[in-house]
MARMAR-567674 format. One line per 3 residues: for each residue x, y, z of C-alpha. Coordinates in steps of 0.5 Angstrom, whole numbers. Layout:
BEGIN
X/Y/Z; ...
% end
This chain:
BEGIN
0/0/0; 2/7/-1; 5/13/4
0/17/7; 2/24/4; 0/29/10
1/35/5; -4/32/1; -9/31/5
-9/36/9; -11/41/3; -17/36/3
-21/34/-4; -23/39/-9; -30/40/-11
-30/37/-18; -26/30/-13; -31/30/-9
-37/30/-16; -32/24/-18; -32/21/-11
-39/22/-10; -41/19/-17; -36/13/-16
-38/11/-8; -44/15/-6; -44/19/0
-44/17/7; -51/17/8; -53/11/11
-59/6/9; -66/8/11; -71/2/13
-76/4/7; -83/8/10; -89/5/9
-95/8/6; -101/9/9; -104/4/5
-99/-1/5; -101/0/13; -107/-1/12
-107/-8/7; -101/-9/14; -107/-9/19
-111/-14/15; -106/-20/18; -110/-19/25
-113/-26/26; -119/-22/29; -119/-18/21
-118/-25/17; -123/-28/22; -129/-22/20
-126/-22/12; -128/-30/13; -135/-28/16
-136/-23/10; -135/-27/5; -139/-32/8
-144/-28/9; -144/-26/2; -145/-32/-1
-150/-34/3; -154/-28/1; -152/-29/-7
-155/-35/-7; -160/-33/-4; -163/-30/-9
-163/-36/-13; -166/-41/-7; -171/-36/-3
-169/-41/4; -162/-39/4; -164/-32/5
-164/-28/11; -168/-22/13; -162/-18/15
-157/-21/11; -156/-14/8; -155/-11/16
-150/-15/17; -146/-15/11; -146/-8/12
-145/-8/20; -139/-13/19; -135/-8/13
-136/-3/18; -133/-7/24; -127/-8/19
-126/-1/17; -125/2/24; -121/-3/27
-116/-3/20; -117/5/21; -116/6/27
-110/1/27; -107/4/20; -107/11/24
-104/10/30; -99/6/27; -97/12/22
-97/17/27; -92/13/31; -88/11/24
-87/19/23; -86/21/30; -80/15/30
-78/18/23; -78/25/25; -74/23/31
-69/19/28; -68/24/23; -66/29/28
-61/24/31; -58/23/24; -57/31/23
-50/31/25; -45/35/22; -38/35/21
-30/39/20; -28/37/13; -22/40/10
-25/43/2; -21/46/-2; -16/48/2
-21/51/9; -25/47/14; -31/47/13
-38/45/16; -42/39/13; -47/34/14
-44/28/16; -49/24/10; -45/29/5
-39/25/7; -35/22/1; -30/17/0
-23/21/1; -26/27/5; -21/29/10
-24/30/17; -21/34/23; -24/30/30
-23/32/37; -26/31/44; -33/30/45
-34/29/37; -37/22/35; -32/19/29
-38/21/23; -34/16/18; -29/8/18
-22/12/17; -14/12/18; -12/18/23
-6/20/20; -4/26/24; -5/27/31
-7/23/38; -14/22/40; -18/17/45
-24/14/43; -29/10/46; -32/4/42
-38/2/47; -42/3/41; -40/-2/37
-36/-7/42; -39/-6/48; -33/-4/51
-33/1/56; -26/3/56; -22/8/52
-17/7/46; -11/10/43; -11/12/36
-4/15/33; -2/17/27; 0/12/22
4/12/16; 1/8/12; -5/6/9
-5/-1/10; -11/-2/15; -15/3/11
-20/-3/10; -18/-6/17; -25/-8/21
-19/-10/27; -23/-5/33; -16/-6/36
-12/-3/30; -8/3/32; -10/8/27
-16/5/24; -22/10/28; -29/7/26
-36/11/25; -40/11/32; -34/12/36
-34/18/41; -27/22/42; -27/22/48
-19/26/48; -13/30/44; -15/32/37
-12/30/29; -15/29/23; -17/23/20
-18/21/12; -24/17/10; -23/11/7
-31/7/9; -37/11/8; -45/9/9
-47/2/9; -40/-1/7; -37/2/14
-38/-3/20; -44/1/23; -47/1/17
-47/-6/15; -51/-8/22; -55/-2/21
-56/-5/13; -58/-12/17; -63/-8/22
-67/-5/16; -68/-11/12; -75/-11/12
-75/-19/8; -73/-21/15; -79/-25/18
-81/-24/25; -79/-32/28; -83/-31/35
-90/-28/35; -92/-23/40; -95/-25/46
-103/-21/46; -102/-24/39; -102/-31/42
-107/-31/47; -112/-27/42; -111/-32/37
-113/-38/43; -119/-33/44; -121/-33/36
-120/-42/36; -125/-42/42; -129/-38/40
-130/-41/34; -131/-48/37; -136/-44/42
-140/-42/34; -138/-49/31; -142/-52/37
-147/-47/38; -148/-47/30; -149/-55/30
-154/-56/36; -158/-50/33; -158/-53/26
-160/-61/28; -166/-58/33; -168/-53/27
-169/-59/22; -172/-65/28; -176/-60/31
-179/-58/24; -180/-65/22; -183/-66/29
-189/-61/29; -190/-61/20; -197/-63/20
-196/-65/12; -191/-73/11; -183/-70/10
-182/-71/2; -174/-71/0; -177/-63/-3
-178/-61/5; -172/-64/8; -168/-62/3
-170/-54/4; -170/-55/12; -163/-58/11
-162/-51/7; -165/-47/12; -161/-50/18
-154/-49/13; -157/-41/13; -158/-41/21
-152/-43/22; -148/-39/18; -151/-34/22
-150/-36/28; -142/-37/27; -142/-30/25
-146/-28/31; -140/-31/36; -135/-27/32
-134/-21/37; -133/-16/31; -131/-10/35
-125/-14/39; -120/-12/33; -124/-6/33
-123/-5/41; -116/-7/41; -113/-2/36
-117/4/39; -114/2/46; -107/2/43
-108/8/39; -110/11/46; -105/8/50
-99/10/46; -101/17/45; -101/18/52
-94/14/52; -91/20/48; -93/25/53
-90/21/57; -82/21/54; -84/14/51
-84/13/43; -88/7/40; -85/4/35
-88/-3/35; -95/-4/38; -95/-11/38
-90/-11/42; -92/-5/47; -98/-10/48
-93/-15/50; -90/-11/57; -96/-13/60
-94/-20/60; -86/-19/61; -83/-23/67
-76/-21/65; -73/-15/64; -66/-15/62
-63/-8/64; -56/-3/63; -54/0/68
-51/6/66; -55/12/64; -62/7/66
-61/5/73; -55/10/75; -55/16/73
-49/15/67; -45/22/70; -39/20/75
-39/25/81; -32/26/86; -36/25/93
-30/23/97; -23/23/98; -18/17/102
-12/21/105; -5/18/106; -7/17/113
-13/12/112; -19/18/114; -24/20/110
-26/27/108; -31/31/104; -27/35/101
-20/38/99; -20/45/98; -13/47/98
-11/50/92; -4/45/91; -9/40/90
-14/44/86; -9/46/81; -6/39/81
-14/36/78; -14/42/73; -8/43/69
-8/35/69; -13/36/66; -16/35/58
-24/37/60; -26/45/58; -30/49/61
-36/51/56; -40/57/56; -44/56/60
-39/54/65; -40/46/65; -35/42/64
-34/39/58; -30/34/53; -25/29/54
-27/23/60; -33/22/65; -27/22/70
-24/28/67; -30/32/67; -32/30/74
-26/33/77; -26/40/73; -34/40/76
-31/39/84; -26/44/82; -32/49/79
-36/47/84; -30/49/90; -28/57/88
-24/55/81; -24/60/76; -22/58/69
-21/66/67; -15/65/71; -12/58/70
-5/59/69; -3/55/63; 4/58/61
6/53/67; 6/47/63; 12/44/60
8/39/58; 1/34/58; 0/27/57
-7/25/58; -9/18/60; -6/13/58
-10/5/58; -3/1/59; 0/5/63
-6/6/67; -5/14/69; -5/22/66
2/26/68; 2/33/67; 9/36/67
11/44/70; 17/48/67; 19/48/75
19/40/74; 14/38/78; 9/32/76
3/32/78; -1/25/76; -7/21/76
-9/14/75; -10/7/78; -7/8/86
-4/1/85; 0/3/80; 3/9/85
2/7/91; 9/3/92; 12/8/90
9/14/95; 14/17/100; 10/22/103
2/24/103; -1/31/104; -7/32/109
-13/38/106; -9/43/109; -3/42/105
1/39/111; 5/33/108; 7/27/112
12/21/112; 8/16/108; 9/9/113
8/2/111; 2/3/116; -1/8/112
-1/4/107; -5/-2/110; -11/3/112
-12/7/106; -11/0/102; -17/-2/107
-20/4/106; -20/2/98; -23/-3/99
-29/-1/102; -30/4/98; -30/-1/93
-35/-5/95; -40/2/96; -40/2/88
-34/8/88; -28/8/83; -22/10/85
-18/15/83; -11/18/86; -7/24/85
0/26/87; 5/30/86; 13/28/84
18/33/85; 26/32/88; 26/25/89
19/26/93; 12/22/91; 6/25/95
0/22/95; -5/28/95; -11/23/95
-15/18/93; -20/20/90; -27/17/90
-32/18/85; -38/15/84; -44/14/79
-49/15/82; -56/11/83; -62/14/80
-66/16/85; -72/14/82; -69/7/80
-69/4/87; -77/6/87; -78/3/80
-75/-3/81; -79/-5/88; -85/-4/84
-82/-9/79; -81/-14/83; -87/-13/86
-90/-14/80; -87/-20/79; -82/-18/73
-74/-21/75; -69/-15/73; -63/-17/71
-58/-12/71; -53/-14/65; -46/-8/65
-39/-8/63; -37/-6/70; -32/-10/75
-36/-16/79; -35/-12/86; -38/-6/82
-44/-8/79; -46/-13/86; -45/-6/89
-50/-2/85; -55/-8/84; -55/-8/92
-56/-1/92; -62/-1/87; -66/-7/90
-64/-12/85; -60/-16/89; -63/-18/96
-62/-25/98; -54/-27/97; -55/-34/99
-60/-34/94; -59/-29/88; -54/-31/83
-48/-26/80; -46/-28/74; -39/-25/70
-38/-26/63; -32/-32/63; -37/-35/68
-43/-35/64; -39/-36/58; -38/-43/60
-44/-44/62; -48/-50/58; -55/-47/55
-58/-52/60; -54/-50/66; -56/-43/64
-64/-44/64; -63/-48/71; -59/-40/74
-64/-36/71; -70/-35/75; -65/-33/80
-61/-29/76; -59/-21/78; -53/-18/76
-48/-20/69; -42/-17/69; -36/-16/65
-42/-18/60; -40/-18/52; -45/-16/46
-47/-23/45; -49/-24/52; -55/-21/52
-57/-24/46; -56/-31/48; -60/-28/56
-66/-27/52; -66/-33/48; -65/-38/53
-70/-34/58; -75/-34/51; -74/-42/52
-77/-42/58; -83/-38/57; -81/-32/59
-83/-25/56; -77/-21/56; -76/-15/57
-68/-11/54; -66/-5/55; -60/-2/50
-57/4/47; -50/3/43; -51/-1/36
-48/-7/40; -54/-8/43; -59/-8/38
-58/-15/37; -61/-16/44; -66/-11/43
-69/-14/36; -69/-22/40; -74/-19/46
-80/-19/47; -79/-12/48; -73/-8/47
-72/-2/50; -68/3/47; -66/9/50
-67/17/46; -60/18/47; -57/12/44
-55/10/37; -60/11/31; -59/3/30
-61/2/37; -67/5/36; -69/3/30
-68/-4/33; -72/-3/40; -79/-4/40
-80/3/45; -76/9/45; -75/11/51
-74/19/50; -71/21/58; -67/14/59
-70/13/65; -73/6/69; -79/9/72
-82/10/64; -80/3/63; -85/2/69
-90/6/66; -90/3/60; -92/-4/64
-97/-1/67; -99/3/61; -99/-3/57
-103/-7/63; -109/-3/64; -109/-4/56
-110/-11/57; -115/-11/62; -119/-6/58
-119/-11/53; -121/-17/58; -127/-12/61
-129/-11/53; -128/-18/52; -133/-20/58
-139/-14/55; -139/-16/48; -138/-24/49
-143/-23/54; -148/-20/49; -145/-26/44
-146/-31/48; -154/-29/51; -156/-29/43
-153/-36/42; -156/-38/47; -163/-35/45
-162/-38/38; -161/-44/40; -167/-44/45
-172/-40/40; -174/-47/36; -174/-51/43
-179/-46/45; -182/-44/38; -180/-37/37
-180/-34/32; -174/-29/31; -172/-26/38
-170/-20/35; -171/-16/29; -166/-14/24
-166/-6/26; -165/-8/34; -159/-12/33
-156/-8/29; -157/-3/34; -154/-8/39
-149/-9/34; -147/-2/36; -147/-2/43
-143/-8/43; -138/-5/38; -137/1/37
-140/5/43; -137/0/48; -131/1/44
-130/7/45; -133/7/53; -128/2/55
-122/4/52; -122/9/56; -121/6/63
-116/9/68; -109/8/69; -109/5/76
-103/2/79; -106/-2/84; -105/-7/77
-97/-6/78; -98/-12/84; -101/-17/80
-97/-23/77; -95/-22/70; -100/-27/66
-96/-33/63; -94/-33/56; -99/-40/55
-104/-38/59; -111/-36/56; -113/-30/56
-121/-31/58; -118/-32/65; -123/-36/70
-125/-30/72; -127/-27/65; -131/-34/64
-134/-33/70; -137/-27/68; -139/-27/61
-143/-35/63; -147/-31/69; -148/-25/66
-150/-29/59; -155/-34/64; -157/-28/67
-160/-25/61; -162/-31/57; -166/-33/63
-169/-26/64; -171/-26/57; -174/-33/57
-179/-31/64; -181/-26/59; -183/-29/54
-186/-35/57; -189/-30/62; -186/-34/67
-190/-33/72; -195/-27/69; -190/-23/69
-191/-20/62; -198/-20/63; -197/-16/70
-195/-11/65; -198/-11/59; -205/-6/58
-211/-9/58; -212/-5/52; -207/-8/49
-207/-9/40; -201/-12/40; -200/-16/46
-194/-20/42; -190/-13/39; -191/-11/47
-189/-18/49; -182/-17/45; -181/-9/45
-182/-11/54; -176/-17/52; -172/-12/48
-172/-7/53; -170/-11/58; -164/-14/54
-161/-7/54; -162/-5/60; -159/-11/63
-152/-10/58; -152/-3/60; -152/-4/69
-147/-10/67; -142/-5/64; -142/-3/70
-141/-11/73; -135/-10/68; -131/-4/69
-129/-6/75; -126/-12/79; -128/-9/86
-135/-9/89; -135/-2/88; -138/-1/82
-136/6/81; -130/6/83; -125/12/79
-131/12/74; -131/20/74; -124/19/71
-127/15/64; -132/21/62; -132/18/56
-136/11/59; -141/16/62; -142/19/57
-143/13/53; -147/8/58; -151/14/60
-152/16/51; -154/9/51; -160/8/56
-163/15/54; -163/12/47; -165/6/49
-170/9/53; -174/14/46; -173/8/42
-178/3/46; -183/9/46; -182/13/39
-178/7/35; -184/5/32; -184/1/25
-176/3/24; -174/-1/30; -181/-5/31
-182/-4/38; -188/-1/41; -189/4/46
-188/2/53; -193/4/60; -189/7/66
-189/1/70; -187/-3/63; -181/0/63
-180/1/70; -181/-7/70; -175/-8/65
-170/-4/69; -171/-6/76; -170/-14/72
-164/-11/69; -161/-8/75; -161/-16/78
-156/-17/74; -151/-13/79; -152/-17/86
-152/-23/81; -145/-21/79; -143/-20/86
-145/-25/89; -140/-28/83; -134/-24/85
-135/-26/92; -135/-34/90; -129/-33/86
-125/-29/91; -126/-34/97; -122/-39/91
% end
């Protein structure tokens, strides 16, 4: 390979090099995952098991109604009403979804464009200029100093900077990169090469000029972010509330099925028992007819039709409210799936602590500690040693976190930067990985150093107290500040020293220690984790003493005796058996690698488990795609986010717990919905199923389901999906991924309630002990309009007070109502409707006007429902 000639580069390209360039290699613009239309979401909702469900009801419907215009008893009065209500039940539910996914998509876009808009120092003919970073092009000469994130693959060929890679390889410590003479790595994808800097890194010191020798989608980030955005790739595990909907779907099915075939065989004997006239092949045949057209309509009856309707209402409502909440909703699906996570497996930096180091302590050579050291000896020694800056706004900036938390102390104690002395320096080297320290030397020769104390401390020959006063450093002294170390160590602290080498003499100014320290509302958040039943798994780069001490502090580790602590090496040598049988206990990974997230989330996934992963860098992206639900945070890398599931904008744990909580109170809205609509369901299966037996004519006419059709879809829809966020559900136990979401108590709900109504109806209707006659007028002209108009409003009123049933598990039925207006409104449309149907409806509904006392009857029947329903919830409490 060629010599790299510095006199070239340092010109930079032309403009008519970089037409060449661009036209040759593209620009540095990295691939985009391809937007969706609005109308290829709209075909995308159609792969809801509920949408495919009601597009078969439809098409079913249709055929039936075609054919019937040719055989009159395949017909159906209200074939018409339902092919009309099932299409509407299709357009909102899709237009609901397709829309709130849109939304979401363009907020994700919009926030991944913002992040993307980064500039850059680029050499142009001959001057420094500022530009886009996807404006980039192979050969560009780019200038990288402190706190720039490295835009492109390339060789620095002048200067010395540090860079941190934890975006790419997980690893949280600093690498050198020094100025090389060749070309020979410009195709390196070597992380440890020494000159070869890569896109995404961050310099964190030093400053030089690097050339670009990879761009876009060849570079090492952009292959990943490539891999990420290839839209072919299939999604392998299906998303839990998918899962346990699509049960809900088979057993409804066989409920229909079943319902269906008993309705049809007792449509055709009982026919053929009461005809007056001998049964001929003819009459059979037409029975056989009119049996297939009922239970045609009686499978489509069992379909809830506002479920998929319900459930994107609920989505959209919940994910906006997410948004105001510094929580982003990429991925619906698995937003729902938080309800049901069990495992959340969690950084540590930025999510539990607080990812900012602060000095809070200091060890002197006599073993004490002290709150500060103010003299300004020592100020100056943790200054000038120093490659942070002071912004304009008076902040510390740039180079390391260490550096920046000790320029902060020294703010913070009475430091004037204006004032800084700098001509007192002959020379600085910043920190050195290998030989683990940063020197600064004075032009009076003094030197002062940092680093790690075990790299000093044999060598210390005195140490200074706050004051200035400096002491004889004994082999005493030195047991008790190594003690001292230690446990300071295992309070989660990092430990710094600082001393000063001068004629012969090594002081030991102090040890300092620093801390990062856990976000104050991240022991609150895990508590009510745990309590709801989620396991949380720290997983950190930190030393195993480090980490333990944190998950100590932050509640995730609790039971030593019990609670397993895992290092990379140990798991690493772990079989995938051996690890599935740790992982119930599991608290804390350190020392982890990339890989190893992936694979905690794949065996957990083995067990059933639905997994949560937390992640920012492009390293844990693929974890955060092999989750149940990745978490990735606002400030991470676009690849991270593009990857996650839900962006979380303020990095904080807490908004993780919101969004359980969130995504709890959806999936009991969609159980409580799931009790109201089968309910209706089932009581009008059960009604068709009984009306031959008692020989009715049809219970209902076509105008009045399609009015109950209303109140089941659409209205309760929108009066559910509305309920309050209560955090009482964060002290429930996360539901199994196998589990059945019709939970004992949602069954016991809707078969009481079903029975309930199915039995009200039937004591009307055969004026069980003269209830209808009691009253029906004696004036009465139409005594079976009246008798059914009396049944319907009864009917009504009962799926009215059994909303009520619904809302709320508790005795109180009125518990937080005031904070779902919508259900009040809804609920209290629906019974003033109800109530003006029965006495003006008329021909349309085909209902007659009700006396006082009829409608009073009704209602006091109906409100049955409530004690009913709670001496069921009494019953299944004591189980």
């Amino acid at each position: 390979m060629s010599d790299i000639k510095k006199d070239e580069l340092m010109k930079g390209l032309s403009d008519s090099q970089v037409n060449d360039s661009k036209a040759k290699y593209g620009t540095n613009e990295l691939a985009k995952k391809e937007s969706e239309s609005l109308w290829s979401m709209f075909i995308g909702a159609f792969d809801d098991i509920w949408i495919k469900v009601l597009c078969a009801a439809l098409v079913l419907k249709i055929v039936l109604a075609v054919l019937g215009m040719f055989v009159p008893a395949l017909s159906g009065e209200n074939d018409v009403v339902e092919i009309i209500s099932i299409i509407i039940a299709i357009g909102l539910a899709t237009g609901f979804s397709t829309l709130s996914e849109y939304r979401n998509a363009s907020r994700s876009e919009a926030l991944q464009e913002e992040y993307n808009k980064t500039y850059a120092k680029v050499m142009r003919n001959g001057k420094l200029v500022n530009i886009l970073t996807s404006e980039i092009v192979k050969g560009d000469t780019i200038l990288v100093q402190a706190g720039d994130k490295v835009p492109v693959d390339g060789i620095l060929f002048e200067g010395h900077i540090k860079v941190s890679q934890a975006a790419l390889n997980g690893e949280s410590r600093d690498e050198n990169k020094t100025a090389a003479d060749t070309m020979d790595d410009a195709e390196s994808t070597d992380y440890a090469s020494a000159s070869k800097v890569f896109m995404g890194s961050v310099v964190t010191s030093g400053e030089g000029y690097m050339v670009a020798t990879v761009i876009g989608d060849q570079s090492e980030l952009g292959k990943i972010n490539k891999a990420l955005t290839d839209s072919d790739e299939e999604e392998e595990r299906k998303d839990t509330s998918s899962l346990k909907l699509e049960v809900v779907a088979a057993g409804i099915g066989k409920l229909g099925v079943s319902a269906a075939a008993i309705a049809g065989v007792l449509h055709v004997v009982l026919n053929l028992v009461r005809a007056n006239e001998a049964a001929t092949v003819v009459s059979v045949l037409l029975l056989a007819a009119e049996a297939v057209m009922l239970m045609a309509s009686i499978v489509i009856m069992a379909v809830p039709e506002g479920l998929p309707m319900m459930n994107s209402l609920v989505q959209s409502m919940n994910t906006e409210a997410m948004y105001k909440k510094n929580i982003l909703v990429s991925h619906k699906a698995a937003f729902s799936d938080s309800a049901y996570m069990n495992v959340l497996f969690s950084d540590k930096t930025g999510t539990i602590t607080q990812g900012n180091l602060s000095l809070v302590e200091f060890i002197t050579g006599d073993g004490k500690i002290v709150d500060s050291i103010k003299n300004s000896e020592f100020i100056e020694a943790i200054t000038l040693n120093n490659l942070a800056k002071v912004s304009s706004e008076g902040k510390a900036i740039g180079s390391n976190n260490m550096d920046r938390a000790l320029l902060s102390y020294a703010l913070n104690n009475g430091y004037d930067d204006s004032k800084n002395d700098t001509d007192k320096v002959e020379d600085i080297s910043g920190f050195d990985s290998e030989k683990k320290c940063a020197t600064v030397t004075l032009k009076d020769g003094l030197v002062y150093w940092k680093g790690a104390t075990e790299n000093i401390i044999e060598q210390v020959t005195h140490y200074m107290l706050p004051d200035g006063e400096e002491k004889e450093f004994t082999a005493e002294d030195k047991k008790i500040v190594e003690e001292q170390m230690l446990a300071e160590a295992k309070r989660t602290m990092k430990l710094l020293s600082v001393a000063k080498i001068s004629n012969g003499k090594t002081v030991l100014m102090a040890v300092l220690c620093l801390r990062d320290n856990v976000r104050t509302d991240a022991v609150e958040t895990v508590e009510i984790l745990n309590h709801a039943g989620i396991q949380v798994v720290m997983v950190t780069g930190d030393a195993e003493e480090t980490a333990t001490a944190i998950a100590k502090e932050a509640g995730i580790l609790k039971n030593e005796k019990k609670d397993v602590v895992l290092t990379h090496e140990e798991l690493e040598k772990m079989s995938d058996e051996e690890l599935k049988k740790v992982l119930p206990d599991l608290r804390v990974v350190s020392r982890a690698k990339p890989l190893d997230k992936k694979r905690l989330v794949s065996m957990s996934q083995q067990l059933e488990n639905v997994c949560g992963m937390t992640g920012d860098g492009v390293n844990d992206a693929p974890a955060l795609k092999q989750a149940d639900i990745g978490f990735a945070m606002g400030d991470g890398t676009a690849v991270a986010q593009e990857a996650g599931d839900v962006v979380i904008l303020n990095n904080s744990l807490t908004s993780i717990k919101d969004c359980v909580l969130n995504s709890r109170t959806m999936a009991k809205s969609v159980g409580k919905f799931l009790i109201f609509q089968l309910t209706v369901n089932i009581s009008t299966l059960l009604m068709n199923i009984i009306a031959p037996i008692l020989g009715w004519t049809e219970p209902f006419s076509i105008v009045q389901i399609l009015w109950i059709n209303l109140i089941m879809d659409t209205l309760a829809a929108m009066a559910f999906g509305g309920e309050p966020i209560l955090d009482r559900y964060m002290e429930d136990q996360p539901a199994k991924r196998t589990d059945n979401i019709l939970t004992t108590y949602i069954k016991s709900a809707i078969g009481t309630s079903a029975i309930f109504i199915t039995l009200g109806s039937i004591l009307i209707l055969e004026n069980i002990a003269g209830i209808t006659s009691f009253v029906t007028p004696a004036d009465c002209a139409d005594p079976e309009l009246y008798e059914k108009t009396f049944m319907f409003a009864f009917f009504i009123y009962s799926i009215i007070f059994n909303s009520l049933n619904t809302r709320s598990e508790k005795y109180n039925l009125f518990e937080h109502i005031s904070e779902n207006k919508n259900f009040i409104r809804v609920m209290g449309a629906i019974f003033i409707l109800q109530t003006i149907i029965i006495q003006i409806g008329g021909k349309v509904f085909d209902t007659t006007m009700l006396n006082v006392k009829a409608l009073l009857v009704s209602m006091v029947l109906a409100v049955l429902i409530i004690p009913v329903d709670l001496i069921r919830k009494v019953i299944i409490s004591k189980k």
